[in-house]
N, C-alpha and C positions, 0 to 999 in steps of 0.2 A: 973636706971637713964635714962632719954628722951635723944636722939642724936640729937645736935643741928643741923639745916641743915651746909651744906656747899656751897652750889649755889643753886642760886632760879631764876627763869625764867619763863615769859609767849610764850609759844608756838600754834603754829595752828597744831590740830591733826585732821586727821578725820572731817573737817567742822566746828568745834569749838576750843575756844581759851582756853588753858587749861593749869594752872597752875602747873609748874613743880620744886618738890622739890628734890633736890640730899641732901642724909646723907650716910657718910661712908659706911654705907652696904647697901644701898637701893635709886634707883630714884622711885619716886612713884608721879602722877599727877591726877588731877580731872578737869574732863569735865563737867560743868553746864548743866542744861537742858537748851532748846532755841530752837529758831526757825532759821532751816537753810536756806543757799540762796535756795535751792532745791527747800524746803518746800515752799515759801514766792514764785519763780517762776508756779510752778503748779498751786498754791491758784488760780492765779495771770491768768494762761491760761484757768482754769477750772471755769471762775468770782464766786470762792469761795465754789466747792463743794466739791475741794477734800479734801479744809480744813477740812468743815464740819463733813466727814466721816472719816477723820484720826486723827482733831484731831490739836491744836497750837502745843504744845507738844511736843517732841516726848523722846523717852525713853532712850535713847543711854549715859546719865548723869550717871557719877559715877566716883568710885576710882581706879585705877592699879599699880602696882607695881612693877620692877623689883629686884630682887637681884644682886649687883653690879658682886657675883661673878657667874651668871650664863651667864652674857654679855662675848662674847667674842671678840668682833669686835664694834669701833665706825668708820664710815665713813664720809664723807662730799659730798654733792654735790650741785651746782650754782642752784636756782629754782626760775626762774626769775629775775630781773632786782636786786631788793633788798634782796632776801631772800633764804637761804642755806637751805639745808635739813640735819637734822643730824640725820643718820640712826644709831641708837642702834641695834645692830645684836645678838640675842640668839639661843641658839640652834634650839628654836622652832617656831621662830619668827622675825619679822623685823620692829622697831616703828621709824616710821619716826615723827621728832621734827621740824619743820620747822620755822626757827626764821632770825633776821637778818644776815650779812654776818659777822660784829664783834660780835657779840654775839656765832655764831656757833664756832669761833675760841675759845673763852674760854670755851663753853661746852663741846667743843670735846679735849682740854687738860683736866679739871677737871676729863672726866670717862675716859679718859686716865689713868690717873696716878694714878684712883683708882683699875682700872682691874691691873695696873702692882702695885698695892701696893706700888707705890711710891708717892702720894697723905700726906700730912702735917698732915694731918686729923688721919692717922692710926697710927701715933707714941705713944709716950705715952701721955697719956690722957693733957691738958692746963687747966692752971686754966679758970676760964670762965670770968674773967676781959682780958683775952687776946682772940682777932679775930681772926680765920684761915682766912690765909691769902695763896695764892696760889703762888709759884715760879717757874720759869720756874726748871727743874729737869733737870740736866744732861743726856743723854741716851746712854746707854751702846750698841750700833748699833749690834753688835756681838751676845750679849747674846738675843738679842730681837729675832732678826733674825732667831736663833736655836730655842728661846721660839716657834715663829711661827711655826718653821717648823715639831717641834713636833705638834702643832695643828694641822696642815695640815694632816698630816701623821696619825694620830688616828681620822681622820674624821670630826672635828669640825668645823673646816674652809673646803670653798667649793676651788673648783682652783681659780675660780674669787677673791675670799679675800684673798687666799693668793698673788695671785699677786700684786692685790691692796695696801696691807699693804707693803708688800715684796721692790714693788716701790718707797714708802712711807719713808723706813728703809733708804733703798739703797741711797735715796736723800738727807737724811741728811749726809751723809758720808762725 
């Protein structure tokens, strides 16, 4: 059976605006192909040869994917006037989502509470006349805090995230 999404959102990744879907076990988005500011600037100083040779184009278009459970870190940070960056953190890697400032808040509870398995989503299954629908979730500060700091302690989290998060904890107290 298909997993319906659960939040869906357009995002700027990487110079393109890219469609990002979250389902229970997976955020996965697609970058269109198109022409970047970059591209359209050079054209633009080169009166059109570099298009020429490289090309409207370019190749960078396609599909990614995380698994919710190899995320182990979501962050926020202010990235200009309107728009927040919300850093997905995996072992191997770092995808930055950059959307508005209220939209960052609800993306970063959503894979919140699905890294801690407390997400609506992961219960038992709803019928499909009924909509997940997201609530804020109680948080157990204690238990999180220890969750952490086993991360920290087998290596997953670097000092900077655990701080980060740790502050995070501590604020809600």
């Amino acid at each position: 059976m298909e997993q319906q999404p659960i939040y869906e959102f357009t995002s700027h990744i990487q110079g393109k605006n890219a469609k990002v879907v979250v389902y229970p076990d997976r955020v996965e988005w697609d970058r269109p192909r198109g022409v970047s500011g970059g591209k359209v600037t050079a054209g633009i100083l080169t009166m059109g040869l570099s298009t020429l040779a490289t090309g409207v184009k370019n190749g960078k278009a396609g599909t990614e994917m995380i698994p919710v459970k190899s995320i182990s870190s979501v962050t926020t940070k202010r990235d200009g006037f309107s728009n927040t960056l919300v850093q997905v953190i995996t072992s191997g890697n770092t995808v930055d989502f950059r959307v508005s400032h209220k939209e960052a808040e609800a993306v970063k509870q959503v894979l919140t509470q699905l890294i801690l398995g407390s997400h609506p989503s992961q219960a038992a299954p709803q019928s499909a006349a009924q909509p997940v629908v997201s609530a804020p979730v109680p948080v157990d500060v204690p238990a999180q805090l220890q969750q952490l700091s086993q991360l920290h302690a087998s290596g997953v989290l670097t000092d900077a995230e655990f701080s980060t998060k740790k502050a995070e904890l501590l604020a809600r107290m």
